[in-house]
N, C-alpha and C positions, 0 to 999 in steps of 0.2 A: 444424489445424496443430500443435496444443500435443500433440493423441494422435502422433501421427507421432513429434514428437519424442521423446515420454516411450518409446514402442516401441523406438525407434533407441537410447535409452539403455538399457533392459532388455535389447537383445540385448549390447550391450558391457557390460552387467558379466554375462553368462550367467545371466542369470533367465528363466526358461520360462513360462508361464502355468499351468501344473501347480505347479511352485512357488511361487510370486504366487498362485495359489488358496489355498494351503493357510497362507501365512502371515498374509492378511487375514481367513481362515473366510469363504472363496462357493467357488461352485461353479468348476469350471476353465472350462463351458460359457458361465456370466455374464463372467465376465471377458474372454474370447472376446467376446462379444456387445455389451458395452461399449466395444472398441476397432473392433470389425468397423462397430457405428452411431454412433461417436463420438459416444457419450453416458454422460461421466462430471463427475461434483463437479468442483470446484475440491478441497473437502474429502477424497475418495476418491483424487484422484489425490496430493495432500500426504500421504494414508496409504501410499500406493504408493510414491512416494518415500523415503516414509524406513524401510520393511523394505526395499528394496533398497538402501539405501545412497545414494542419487543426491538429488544436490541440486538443493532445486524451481525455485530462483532461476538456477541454472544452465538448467536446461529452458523456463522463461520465457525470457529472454535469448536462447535461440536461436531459441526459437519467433520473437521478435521481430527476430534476425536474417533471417530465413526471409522475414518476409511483405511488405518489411522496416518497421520501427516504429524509432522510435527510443525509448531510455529515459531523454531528457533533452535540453533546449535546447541551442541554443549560449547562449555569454555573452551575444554581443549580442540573442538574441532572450528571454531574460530582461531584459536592461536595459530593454528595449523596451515590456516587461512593466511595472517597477515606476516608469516614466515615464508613467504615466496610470493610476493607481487603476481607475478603472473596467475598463478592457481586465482588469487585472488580477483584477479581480470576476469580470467574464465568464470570462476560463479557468480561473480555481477551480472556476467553478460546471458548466462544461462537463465538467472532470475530475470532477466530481460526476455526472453525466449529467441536469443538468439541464435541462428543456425550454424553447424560446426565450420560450414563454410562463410558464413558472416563475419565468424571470428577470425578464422585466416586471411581472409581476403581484408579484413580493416588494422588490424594488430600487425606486427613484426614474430608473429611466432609459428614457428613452422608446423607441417601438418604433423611431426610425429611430438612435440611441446604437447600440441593441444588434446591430441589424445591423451597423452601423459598425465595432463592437467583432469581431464573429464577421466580418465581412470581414479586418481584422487579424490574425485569430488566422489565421486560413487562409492569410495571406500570412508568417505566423512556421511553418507548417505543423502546427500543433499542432492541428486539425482541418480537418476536407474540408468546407465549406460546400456543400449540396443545396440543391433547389430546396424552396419554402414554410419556408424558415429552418430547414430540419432540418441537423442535422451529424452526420458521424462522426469521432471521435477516430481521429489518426494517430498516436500515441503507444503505447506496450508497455504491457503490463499492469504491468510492472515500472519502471514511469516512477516517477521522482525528480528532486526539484528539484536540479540542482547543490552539491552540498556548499561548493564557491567559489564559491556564485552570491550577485547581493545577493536574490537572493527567498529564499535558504535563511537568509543575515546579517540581513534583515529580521524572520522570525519570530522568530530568537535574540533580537533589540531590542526587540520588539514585539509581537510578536504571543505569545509566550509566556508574557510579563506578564499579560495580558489575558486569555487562558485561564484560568491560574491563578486569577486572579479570581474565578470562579466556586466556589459553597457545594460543587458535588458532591452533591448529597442529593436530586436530580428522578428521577425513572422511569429506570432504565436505567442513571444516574450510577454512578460510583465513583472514587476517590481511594485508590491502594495504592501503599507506599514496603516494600518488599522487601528488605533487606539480608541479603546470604547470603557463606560463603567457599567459593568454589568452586573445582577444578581446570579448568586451561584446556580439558580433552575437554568436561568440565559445561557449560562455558558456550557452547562451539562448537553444543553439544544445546541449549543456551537460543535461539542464533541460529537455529537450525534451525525450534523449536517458532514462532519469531516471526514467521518465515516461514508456516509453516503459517497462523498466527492471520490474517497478512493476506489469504492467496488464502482463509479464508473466509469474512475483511469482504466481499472482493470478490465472492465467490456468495450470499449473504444481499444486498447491493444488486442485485445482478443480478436476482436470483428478485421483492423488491422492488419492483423499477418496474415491474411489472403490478398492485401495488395500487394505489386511487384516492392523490393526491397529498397530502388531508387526514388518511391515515394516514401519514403517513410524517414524520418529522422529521431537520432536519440534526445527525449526529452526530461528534464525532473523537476518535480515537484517538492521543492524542499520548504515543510509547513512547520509552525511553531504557535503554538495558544498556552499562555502558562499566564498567570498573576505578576507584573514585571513594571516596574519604572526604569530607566536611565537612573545609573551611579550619581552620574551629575547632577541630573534635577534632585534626585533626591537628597544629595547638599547643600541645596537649596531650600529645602523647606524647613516653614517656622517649626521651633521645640515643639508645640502644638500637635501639630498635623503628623508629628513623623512616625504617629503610631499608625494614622488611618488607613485603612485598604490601596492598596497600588491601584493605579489602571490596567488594564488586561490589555494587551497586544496581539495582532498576528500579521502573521507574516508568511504570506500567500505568494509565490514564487513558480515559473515556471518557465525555463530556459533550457536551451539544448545544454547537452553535455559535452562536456570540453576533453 
């Protein structure tokens, strides 16, 4: 469904496959042959995207109009959510693709909880409960928690702090604070690239879950790019200046989960 749509958006901005060949260096035939067996990256098609212009987040969203998916609760079935921890547990780890035995085997909750749990989630529709406790997520790839949701006002409280917490110095870690001034096209290109960065968290976990589960560890990615000074410095600046544009920040993170 996602090639369908990325096609349907290459013919409305008039991009050919002869020119899509030439601007990513393959062949016209490969590119051809990638949409004809619908077998392409997450990564390749986020390169596809952005020589033609078309935005990825855009092509998700309708793919997941298409199938249809939704890219986010209602209020009440997040309240629903942060009204039993554990339920809660469970659909984190489901949106992880975790397996029903993953989550017994690491949690303290017994096999007939977590059924309980993934019975609920199913009834919030946030997955389709199968038979032998398999699921599949009914959610978009481009699922987000509610920005007015309290799951989204919990992490700001909570769960943020607690992240932080961590040294940053294990296998894989990193700790980056970025300060740059940029024009507004720049940073449109930075939300672009961050888009990209995530469809290909999402194709590394994908390819992933066919290794054994004792390679694998949980990791997150918690990003921020917003227009932003320090409270403090900007007590500091002359009457002057205090109208001027802030610096833009980000804050590129990625530690295991605690």
């Amino acid at each position: 469904m996602l090639l369908d749509v990325l096609r349907k958006e290459l013919r409305r901005v008039g991009m050919t496959y002869k020119q899509l060949a030439r601007l990513i260096d393959m062949s016209e035939s490969s590119i051809k042959r990638m949409f004809g067996q619908k077998d392409m990256t997450l990564s390749r098609m986020a390169q596809i995207c952005k020589v033609s212009e078309i935005s990825l987040e855009d092509v998700l969203r309708q793919a997941a109009d298409v199938t249809p998916q939704a890219d986010h609760l209602t209020l009440s079935q997040e309240r629903a959510l942060m009204e039993n921890p554990k339920l809660l547990l469970v659909a984190i780890s489901c949106l992880g693709h975790w397996t029903f035995e993953q989550i017994v085997e690491t949690y303290t909750l017994t096999e007939a909880e977590c059924i309980l749990c993934m019975i609920e989630l199913d009834k919030h529709e946030l997955i389709e409960l199968k038979p032998m406790n398999r699921y599949r997520l009914r959610v978009s790839p481009a699922f987000r928690w509610r920005a007015d949701g309290p799951i989204q006002a919990f992490f700001k409280e909570v769960v943020v702090a607690d992240y932080f917490n961590g040294r940053f110095d294990g296998t894989g870690e990193t700790l980056m604070c970025v300060p740059a001034r940029l024009s507004k096209n720049s940073a449109q290109e930075i939300q672009q690239k961050i888009q990209q960065l995530t469809a290909e968290i999402a194709r590394l976990q994908h390819e992933d879950r066919r290794l054994p589960a004792e390679d694998r560890d949980g990791y997150t990615l918690m990003l921020g790019f917003r227009s932003w000074e320090f409270s403090a410095f900007t007590a500091l600046r002359r009457p002057a200046t205090m109208a001027n544009t802030k610096g833009r920040v980000v804050h590129q993170i990625g530690p295991k989960n605690r």
